[in-house]
C-alpha positions as CSV (number, residue, x, y, z in Angstrom):
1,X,96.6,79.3,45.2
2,X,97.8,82.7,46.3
3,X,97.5,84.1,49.9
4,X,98.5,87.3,51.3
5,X,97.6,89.0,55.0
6,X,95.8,92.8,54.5
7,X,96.6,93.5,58.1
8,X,94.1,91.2,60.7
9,X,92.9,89.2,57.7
10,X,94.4,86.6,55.1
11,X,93.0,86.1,51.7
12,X,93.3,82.8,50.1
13,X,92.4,83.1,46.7
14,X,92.9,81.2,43.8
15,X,90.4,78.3,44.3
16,X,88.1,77.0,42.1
17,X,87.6,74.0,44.0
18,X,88.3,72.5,47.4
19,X,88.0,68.7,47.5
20,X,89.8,65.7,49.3
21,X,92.7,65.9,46.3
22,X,93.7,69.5,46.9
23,X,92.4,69.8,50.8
24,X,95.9,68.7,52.5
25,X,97.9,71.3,50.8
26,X,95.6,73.5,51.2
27,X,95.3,73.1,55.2
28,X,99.1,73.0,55.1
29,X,99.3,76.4,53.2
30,X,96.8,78.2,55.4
31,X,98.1,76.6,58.4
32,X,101.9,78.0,57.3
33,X,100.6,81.6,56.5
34,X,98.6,81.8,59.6
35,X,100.4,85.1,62.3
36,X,99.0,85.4,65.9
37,X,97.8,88.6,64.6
38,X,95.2,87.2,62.1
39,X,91.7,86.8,63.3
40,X,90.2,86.5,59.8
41,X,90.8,84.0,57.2
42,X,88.3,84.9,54.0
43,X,88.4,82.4,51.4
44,X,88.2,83.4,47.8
45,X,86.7,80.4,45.7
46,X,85.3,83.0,42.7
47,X,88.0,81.8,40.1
């Protein structure tokens, strides 16, 4: 999973799948890469 901010948004990219096994450390990523300046989160789930 990679994530990086492009100024008001964060990409999260990476994913092929999102299920209960890998959904924890995903929250916890996101959660940890959130700024107060993000108002976006776009999830990339093309891989």
């Amino acid at each position: 999973m990679k994530i990086e901010s492009f100024g008001k948004t964060l990409v999260v990219s990476g994913l092929s799948v999102l299920n209960v096994s890998n959904a924890g450390s995903f929250r916890d990523n996101v959660r940890a890469s959130v700024q107060p300046h993000h108002t976006r989160i776009d999830v990339d789930m093309s891989d």
